[in-house]
PDB file of N, CA, C, O and CB in Angstrom:
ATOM      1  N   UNK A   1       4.651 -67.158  35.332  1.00  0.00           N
ATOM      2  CA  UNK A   1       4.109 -67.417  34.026  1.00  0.00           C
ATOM      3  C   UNK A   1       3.742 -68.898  33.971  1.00  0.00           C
ATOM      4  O   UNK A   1       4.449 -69.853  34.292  1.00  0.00           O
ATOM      5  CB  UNK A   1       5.118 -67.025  32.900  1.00  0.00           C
ATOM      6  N   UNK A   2       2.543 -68.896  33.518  1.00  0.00           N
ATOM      7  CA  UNK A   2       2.261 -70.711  33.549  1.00  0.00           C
ATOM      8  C   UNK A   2       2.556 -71.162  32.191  1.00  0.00           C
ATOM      9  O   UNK A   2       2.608 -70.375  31.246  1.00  0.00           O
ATOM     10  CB  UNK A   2       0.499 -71.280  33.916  1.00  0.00           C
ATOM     11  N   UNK A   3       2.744 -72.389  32.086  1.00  0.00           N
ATOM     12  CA  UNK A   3       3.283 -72.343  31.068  1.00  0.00           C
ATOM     13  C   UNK A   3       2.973 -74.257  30.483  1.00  0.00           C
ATOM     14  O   UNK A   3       3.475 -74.834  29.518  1.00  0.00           O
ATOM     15  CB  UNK A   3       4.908 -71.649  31.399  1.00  0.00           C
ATOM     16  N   UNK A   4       2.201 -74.671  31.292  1.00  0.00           N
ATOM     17  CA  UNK A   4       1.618 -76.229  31.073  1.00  0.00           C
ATOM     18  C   UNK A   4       0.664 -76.444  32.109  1.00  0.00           C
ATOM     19  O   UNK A   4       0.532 -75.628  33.022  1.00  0.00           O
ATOM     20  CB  UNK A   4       2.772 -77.473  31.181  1.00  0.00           C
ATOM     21  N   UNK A   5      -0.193 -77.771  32.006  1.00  0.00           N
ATOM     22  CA  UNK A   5      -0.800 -78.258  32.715  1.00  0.00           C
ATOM     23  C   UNK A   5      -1.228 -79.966  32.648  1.00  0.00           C
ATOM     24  O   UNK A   5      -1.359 -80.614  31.610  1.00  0.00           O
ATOM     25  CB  UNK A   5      -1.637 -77.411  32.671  1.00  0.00           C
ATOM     26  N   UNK A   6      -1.395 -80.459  34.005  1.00  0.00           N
ATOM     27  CA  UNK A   6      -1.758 -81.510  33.588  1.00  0.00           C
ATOM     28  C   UNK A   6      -2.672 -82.239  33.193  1.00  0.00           C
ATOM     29  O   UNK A   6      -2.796 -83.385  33.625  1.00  0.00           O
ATOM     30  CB  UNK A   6      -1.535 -81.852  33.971  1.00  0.00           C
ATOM     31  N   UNK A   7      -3.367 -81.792  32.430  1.00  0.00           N
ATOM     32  CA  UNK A   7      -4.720 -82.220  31.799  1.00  0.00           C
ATOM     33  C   UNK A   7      -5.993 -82.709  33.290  1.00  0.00           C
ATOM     34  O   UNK A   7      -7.119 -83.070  32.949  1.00  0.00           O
ATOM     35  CB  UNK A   7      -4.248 -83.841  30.567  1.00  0.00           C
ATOM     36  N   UNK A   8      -5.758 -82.676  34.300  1.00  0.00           N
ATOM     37  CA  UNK A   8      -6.752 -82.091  35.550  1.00  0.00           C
ATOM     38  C   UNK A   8      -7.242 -81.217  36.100  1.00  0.00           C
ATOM     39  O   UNK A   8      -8.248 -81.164  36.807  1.00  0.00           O
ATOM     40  CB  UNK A   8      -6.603 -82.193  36.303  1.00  0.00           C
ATOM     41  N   UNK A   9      -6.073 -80.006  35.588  1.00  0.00           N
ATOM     42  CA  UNK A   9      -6.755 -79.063  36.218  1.00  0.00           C
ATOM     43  C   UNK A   9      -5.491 -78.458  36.883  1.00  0.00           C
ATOM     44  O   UNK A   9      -5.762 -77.265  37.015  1.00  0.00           O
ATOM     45  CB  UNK A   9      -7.970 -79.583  37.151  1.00  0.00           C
ATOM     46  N   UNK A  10      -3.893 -78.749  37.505  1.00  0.00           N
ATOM     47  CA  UNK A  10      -3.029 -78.291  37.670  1.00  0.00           C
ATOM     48  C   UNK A  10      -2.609 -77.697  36.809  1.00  0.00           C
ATOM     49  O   UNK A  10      -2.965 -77.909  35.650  1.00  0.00           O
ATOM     50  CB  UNK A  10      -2.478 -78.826  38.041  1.00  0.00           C
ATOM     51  N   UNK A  11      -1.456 -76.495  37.248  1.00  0.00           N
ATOM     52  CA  UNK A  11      -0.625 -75.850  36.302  1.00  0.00           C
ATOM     53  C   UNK A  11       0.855 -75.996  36.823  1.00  0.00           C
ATOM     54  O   UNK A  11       1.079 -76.203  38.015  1.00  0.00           O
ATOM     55  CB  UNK A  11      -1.070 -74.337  36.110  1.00  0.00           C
ATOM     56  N   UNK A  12       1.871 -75.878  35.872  1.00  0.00           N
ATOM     57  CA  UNK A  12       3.187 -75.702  36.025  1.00  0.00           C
ATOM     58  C   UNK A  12       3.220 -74.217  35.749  1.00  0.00           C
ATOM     59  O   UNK A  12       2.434 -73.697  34.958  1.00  0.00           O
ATOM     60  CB  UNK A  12       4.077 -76.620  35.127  1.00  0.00           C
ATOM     61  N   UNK A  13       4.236 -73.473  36.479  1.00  0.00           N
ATOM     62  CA  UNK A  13       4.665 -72.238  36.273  1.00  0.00           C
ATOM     63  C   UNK A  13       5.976 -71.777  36.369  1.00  0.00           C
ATOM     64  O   UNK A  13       6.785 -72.655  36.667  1.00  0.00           O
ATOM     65  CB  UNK A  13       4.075 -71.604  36.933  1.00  0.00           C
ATOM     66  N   UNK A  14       6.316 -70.923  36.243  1.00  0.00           N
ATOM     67  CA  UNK A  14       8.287 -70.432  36.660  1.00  0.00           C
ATOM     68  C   UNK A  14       7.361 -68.784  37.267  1.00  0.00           C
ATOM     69  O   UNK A  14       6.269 -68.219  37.195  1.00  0.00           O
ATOM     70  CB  UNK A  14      10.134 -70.122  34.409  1.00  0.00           C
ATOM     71  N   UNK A  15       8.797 -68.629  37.878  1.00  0.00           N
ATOM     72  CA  UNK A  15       8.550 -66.984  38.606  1.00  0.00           C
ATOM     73  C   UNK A  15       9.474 -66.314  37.838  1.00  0.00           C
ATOM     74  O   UNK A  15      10.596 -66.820  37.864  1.00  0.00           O
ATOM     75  CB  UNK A  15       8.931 -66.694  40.417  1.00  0.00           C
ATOM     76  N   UNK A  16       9.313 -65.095  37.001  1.00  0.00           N
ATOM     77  CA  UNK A  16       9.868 -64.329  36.511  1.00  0.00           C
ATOM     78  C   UNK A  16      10.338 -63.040  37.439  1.00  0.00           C
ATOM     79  O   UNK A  16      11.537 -62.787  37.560  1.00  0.00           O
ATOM     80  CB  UNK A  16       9.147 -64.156  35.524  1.00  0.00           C
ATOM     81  N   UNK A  17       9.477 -62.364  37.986  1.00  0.00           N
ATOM     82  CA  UNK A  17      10.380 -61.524  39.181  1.00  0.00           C
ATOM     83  C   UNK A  17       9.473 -61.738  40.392  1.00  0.00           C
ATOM     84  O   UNK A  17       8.254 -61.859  40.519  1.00  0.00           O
ATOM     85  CB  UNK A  17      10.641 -59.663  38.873  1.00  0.00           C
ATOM     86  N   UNK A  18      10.667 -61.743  41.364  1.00  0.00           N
ATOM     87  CA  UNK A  18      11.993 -61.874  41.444  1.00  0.00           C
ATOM     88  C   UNK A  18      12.294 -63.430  41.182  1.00  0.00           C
ATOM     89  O   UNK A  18      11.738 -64.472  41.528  1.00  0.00           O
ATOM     90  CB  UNK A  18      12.492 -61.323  42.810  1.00  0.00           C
ATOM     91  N   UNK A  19      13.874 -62.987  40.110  1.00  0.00           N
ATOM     92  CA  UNK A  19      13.638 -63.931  39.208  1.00  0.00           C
ATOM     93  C   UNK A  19      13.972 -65.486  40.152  1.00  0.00           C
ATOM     94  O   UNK A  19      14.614 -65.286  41.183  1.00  0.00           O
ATOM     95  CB  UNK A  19      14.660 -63.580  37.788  1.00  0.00           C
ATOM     96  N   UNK A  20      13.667 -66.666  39.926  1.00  0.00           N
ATOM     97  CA  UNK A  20      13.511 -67.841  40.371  1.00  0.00           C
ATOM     98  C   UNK A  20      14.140 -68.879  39.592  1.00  0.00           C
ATOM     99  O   UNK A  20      13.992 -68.653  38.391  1.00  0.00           O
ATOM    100  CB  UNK A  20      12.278 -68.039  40.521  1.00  0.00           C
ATOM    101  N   UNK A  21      14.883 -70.090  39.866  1.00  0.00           N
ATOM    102  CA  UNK A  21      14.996 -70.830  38.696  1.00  0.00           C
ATOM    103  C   UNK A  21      13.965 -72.013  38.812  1.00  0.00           C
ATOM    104  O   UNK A  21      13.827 -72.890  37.958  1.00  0.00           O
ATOM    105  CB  UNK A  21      16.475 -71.307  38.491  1.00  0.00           C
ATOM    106  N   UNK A  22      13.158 -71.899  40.163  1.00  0.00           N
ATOM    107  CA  UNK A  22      12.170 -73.028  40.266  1.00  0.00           C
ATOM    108  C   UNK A  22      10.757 -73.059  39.527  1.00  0.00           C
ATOM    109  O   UNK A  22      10.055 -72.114  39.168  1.00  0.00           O
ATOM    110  CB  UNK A  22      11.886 -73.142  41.636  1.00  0.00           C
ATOM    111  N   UNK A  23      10.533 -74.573  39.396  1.00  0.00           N
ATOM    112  CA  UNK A  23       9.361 -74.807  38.642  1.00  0.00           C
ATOM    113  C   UNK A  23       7.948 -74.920  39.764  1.00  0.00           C
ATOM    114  O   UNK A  23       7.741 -75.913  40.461  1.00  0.00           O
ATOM    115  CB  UNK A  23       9.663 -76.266  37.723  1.00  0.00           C
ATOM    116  N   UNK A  24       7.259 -73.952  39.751  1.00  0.00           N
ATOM    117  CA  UNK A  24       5.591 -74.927  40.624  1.00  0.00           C
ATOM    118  C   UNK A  24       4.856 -75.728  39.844  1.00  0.00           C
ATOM    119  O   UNK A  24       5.070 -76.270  38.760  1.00  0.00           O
ATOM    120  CB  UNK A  24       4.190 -73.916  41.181  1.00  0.00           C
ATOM    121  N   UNK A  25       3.953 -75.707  40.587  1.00  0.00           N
ATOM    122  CA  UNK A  25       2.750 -76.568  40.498  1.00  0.00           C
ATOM    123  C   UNK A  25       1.392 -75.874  41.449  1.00  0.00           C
ATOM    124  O   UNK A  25       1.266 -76.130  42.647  1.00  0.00           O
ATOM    125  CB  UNK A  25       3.242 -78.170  41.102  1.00  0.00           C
ATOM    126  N   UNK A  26       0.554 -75.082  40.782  1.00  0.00           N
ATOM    127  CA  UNK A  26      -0.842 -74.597  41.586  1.00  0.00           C
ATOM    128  C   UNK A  26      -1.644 -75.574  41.588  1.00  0.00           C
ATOM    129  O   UNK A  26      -1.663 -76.193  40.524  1.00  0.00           O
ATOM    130  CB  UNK A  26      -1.659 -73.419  41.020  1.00  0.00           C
ATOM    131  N   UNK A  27      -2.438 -76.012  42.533  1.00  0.00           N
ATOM    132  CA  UNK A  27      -3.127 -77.174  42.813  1.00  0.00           C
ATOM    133  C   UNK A  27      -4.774 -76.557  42.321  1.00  0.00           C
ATOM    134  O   UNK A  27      -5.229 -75.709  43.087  1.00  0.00           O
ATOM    135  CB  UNK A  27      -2.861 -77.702  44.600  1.00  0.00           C
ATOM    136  N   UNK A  28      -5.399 -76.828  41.461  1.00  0.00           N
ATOM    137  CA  UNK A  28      -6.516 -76.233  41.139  1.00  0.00           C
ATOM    138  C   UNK A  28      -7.669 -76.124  42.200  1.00  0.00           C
ATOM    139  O   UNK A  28      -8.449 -75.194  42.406  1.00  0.00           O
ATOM    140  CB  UNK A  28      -6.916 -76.861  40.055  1.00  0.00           C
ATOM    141  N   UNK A  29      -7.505 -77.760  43.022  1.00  0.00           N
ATOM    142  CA  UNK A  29      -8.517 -77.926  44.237  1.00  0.00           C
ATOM    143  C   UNK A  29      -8.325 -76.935  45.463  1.00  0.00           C
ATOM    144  O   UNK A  29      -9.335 -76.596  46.080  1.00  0.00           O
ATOM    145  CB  UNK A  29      -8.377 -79.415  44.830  1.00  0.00           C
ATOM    146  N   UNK A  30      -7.035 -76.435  45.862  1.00  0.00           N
ATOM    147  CA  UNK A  30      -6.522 -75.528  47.063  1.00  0.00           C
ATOM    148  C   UNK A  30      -6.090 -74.547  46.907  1.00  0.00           C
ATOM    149  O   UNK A  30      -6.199 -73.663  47.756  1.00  0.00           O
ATOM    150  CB  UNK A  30      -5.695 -75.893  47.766  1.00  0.00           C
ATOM    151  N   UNK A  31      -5.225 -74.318  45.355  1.00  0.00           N
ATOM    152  CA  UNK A  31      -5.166 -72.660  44.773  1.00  0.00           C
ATOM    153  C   UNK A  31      -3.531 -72.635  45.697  1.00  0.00           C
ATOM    154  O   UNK A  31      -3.092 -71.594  46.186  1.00  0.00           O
ATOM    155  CB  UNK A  31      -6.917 -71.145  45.522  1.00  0.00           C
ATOM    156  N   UNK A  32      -2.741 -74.106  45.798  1.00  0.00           N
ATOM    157  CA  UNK A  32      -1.848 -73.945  46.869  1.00  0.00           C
ATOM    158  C   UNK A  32      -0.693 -73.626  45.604  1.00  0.00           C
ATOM    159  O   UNK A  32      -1.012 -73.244  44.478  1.00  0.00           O
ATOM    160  CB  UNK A  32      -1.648 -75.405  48.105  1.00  0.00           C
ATOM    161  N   UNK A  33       0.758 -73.886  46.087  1.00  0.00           N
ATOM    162  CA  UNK A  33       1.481 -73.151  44.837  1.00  0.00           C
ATOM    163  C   UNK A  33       2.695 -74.187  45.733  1.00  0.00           C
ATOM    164  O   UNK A  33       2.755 -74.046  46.955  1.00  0.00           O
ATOM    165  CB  UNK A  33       1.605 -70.912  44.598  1.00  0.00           C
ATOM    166  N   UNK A  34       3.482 -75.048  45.142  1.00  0.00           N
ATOM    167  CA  UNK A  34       4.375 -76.107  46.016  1.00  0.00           C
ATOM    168  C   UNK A  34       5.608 -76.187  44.455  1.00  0.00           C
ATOM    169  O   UNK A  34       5.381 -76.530  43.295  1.00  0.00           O
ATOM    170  CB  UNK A  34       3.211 -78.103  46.636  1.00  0.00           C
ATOM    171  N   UNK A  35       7.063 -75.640  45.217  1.00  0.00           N
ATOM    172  CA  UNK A  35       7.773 -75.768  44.115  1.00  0.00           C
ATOM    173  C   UNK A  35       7.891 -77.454  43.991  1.00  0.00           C
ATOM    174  O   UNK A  35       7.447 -78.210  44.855  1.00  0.00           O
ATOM    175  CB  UNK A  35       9.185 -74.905  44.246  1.00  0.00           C
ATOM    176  N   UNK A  36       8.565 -77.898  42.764  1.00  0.00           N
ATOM    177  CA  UNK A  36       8.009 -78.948  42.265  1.00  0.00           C
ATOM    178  C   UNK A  36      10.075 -79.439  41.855  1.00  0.00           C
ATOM    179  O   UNK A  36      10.496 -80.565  42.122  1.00  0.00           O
ATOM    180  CB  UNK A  36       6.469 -78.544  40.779  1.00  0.00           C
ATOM    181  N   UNK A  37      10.750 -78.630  41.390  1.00  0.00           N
ATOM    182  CA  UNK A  37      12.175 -78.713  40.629  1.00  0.00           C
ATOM    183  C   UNK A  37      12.754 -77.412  40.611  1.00  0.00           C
ATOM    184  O   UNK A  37      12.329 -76.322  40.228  1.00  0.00           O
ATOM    185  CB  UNK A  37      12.092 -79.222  39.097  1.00  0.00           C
ATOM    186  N   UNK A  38      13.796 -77.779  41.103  1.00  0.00           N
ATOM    187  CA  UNK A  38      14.617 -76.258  40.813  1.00  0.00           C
ATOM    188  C   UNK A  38      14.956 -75.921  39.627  1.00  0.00           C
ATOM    189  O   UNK A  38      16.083 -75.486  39.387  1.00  0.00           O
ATOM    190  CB  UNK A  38      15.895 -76.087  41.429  1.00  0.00           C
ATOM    191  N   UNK A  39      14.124 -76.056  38.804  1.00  0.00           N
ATOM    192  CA  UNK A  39      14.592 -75.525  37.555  1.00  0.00           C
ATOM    193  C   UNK A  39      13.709 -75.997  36.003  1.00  0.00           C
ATOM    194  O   UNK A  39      12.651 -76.613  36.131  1.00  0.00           O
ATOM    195  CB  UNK A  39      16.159 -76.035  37.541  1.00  0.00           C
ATOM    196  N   UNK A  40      14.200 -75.679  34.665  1.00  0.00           N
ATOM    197  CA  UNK A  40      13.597 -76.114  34.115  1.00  0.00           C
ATOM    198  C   UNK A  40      13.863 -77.753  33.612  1.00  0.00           C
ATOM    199  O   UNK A  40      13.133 -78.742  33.690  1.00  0.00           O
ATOM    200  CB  UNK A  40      13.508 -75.214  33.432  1.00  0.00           C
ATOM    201  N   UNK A  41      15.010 -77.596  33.156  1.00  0.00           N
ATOM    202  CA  UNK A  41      16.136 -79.155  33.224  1.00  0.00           C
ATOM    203  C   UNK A  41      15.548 -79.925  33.963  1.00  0.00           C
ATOM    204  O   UNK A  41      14.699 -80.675  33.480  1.00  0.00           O
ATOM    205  CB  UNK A  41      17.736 -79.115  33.903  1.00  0.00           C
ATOM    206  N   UNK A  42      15.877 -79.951  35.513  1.00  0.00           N
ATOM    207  CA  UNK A  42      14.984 -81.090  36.374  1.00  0.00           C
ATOM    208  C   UNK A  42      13.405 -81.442  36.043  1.00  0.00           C
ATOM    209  O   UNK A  42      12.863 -82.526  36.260  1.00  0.00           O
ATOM    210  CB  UNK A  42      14.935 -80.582  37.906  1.00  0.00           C
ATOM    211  N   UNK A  43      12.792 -80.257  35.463  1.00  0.00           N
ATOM    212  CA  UNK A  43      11.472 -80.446  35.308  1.00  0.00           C
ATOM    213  C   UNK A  43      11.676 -80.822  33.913  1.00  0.00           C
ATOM    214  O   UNK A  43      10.657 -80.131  33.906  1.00  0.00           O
ATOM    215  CB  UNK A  43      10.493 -79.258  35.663  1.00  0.00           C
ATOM    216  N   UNK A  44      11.882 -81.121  32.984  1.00  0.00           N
ATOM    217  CA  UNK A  44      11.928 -81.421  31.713  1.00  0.00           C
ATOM    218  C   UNK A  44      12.421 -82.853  31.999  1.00  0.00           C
ATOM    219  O   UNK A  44      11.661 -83.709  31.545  1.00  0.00           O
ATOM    220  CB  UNK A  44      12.798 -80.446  30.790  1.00  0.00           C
ATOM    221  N   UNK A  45      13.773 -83.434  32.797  1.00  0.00           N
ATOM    222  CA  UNK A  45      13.980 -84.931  33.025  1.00  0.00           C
ATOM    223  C   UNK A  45      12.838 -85.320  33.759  1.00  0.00           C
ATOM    224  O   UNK A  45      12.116 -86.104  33.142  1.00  0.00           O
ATOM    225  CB  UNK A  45      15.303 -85.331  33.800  1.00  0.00           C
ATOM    226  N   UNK A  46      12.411 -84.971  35.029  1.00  0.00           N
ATOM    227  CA  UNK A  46      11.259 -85.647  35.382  1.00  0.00           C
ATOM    228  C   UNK A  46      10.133 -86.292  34.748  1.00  0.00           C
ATOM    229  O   UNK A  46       9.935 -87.504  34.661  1.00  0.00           O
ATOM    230  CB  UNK A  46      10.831 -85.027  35.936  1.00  0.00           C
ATOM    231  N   UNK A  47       9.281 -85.164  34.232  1.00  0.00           N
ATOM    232  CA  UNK A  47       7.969 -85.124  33.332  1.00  0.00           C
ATOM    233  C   UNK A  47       8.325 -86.489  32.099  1.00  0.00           C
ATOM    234  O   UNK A  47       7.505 -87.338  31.751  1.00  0.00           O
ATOM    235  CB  UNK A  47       7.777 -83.234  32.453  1.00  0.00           C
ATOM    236  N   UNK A  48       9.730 -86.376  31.623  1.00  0.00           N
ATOM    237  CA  UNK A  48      10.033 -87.017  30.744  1.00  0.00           C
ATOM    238  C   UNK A  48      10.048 -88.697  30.996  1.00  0.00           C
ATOM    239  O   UNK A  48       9.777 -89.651  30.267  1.00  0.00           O
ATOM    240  CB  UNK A  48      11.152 -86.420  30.400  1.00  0.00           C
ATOM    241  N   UNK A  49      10.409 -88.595  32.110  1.00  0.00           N
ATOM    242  CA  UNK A  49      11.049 -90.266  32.889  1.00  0.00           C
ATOM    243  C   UNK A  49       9.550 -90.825  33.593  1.00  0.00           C
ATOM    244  O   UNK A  49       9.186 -92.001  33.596  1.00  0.00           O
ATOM    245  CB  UNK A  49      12.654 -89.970  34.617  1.00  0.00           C
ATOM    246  N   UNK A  50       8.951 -89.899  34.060  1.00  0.00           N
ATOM    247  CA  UNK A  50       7.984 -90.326  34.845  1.00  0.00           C
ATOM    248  C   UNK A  50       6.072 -89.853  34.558  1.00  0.00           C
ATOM    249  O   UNK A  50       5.341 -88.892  34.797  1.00  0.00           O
ATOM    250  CB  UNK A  50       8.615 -89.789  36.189  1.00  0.00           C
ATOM    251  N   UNK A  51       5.968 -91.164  33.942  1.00  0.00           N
ATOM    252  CA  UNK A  51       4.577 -90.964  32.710  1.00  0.00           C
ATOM    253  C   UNK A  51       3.548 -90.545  34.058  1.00  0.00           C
ATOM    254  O   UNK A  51       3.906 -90.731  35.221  1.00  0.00           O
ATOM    255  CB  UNK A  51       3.885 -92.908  31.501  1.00  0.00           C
ATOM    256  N   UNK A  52       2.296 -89.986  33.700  1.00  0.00           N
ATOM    257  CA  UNK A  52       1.160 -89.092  34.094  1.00  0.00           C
ATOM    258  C   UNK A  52       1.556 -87.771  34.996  1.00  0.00           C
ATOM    259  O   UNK A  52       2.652 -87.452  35.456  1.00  0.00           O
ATOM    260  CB  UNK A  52       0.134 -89.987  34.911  1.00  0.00           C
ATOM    261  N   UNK A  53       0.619 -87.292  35.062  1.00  0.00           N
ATOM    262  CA  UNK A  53       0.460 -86.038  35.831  1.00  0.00           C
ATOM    263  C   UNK A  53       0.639 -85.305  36.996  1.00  0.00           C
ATOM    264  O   UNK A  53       0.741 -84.091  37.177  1.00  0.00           O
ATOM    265  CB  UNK A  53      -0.251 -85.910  35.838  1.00  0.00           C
ATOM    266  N   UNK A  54       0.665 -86.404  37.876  1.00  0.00           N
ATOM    267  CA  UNK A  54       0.711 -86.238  39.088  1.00  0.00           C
ATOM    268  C   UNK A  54       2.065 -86.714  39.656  1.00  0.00           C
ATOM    269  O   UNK A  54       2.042 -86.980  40.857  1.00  0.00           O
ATOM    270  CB  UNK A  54      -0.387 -86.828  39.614  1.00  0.00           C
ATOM    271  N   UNK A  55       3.134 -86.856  39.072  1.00  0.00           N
ATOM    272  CA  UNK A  55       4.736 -87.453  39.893  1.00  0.00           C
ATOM    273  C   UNK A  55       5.110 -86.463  40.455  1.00  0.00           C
ATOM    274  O   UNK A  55       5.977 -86.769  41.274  1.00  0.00           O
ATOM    275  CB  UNK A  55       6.113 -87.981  39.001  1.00  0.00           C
ATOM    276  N   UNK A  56       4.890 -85.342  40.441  1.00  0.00           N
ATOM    277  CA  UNK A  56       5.379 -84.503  41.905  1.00  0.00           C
ATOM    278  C   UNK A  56       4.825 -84.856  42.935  1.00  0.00           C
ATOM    279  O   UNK A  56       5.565 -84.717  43.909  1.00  0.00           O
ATOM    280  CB  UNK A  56       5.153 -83.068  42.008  1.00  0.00           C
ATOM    281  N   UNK A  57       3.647 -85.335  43.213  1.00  0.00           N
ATOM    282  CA  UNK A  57       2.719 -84.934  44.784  1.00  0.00           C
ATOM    283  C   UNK A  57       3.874 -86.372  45.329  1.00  0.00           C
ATOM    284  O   UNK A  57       3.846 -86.780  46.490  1.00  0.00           O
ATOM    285  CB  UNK A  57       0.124 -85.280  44.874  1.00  0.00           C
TER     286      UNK A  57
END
């Protein structure tokens, strides 16, 4: 389920089945899919601590 993006053109998602507690990231340019945080927590401190779009790559 996607569920954000970073105003480029990426998306954040979670996997609902089979269920997952990790967060991705689909790369709009490669269609690639790279977990990003195990979870939502880690992805909620990250995003939070670390300003623009791109602090996963």
């Amino acid at each position: 389920m996607f569920f954000g993006d970073n105003a480029g053109g990426d998306q954040y998602a979670v996997v609902h089945l089979p269920q997952r507690d990790d967060v991705f990231v689909r790369d709009h340019e490669t269609d690639s899919r790279l977990v990003i945080t195990g979870g939502p927590r880690p992805y909620l401190d990250r995003i939070l601590r670390e300003p623009g779009g791109d602090w996963w790559r």
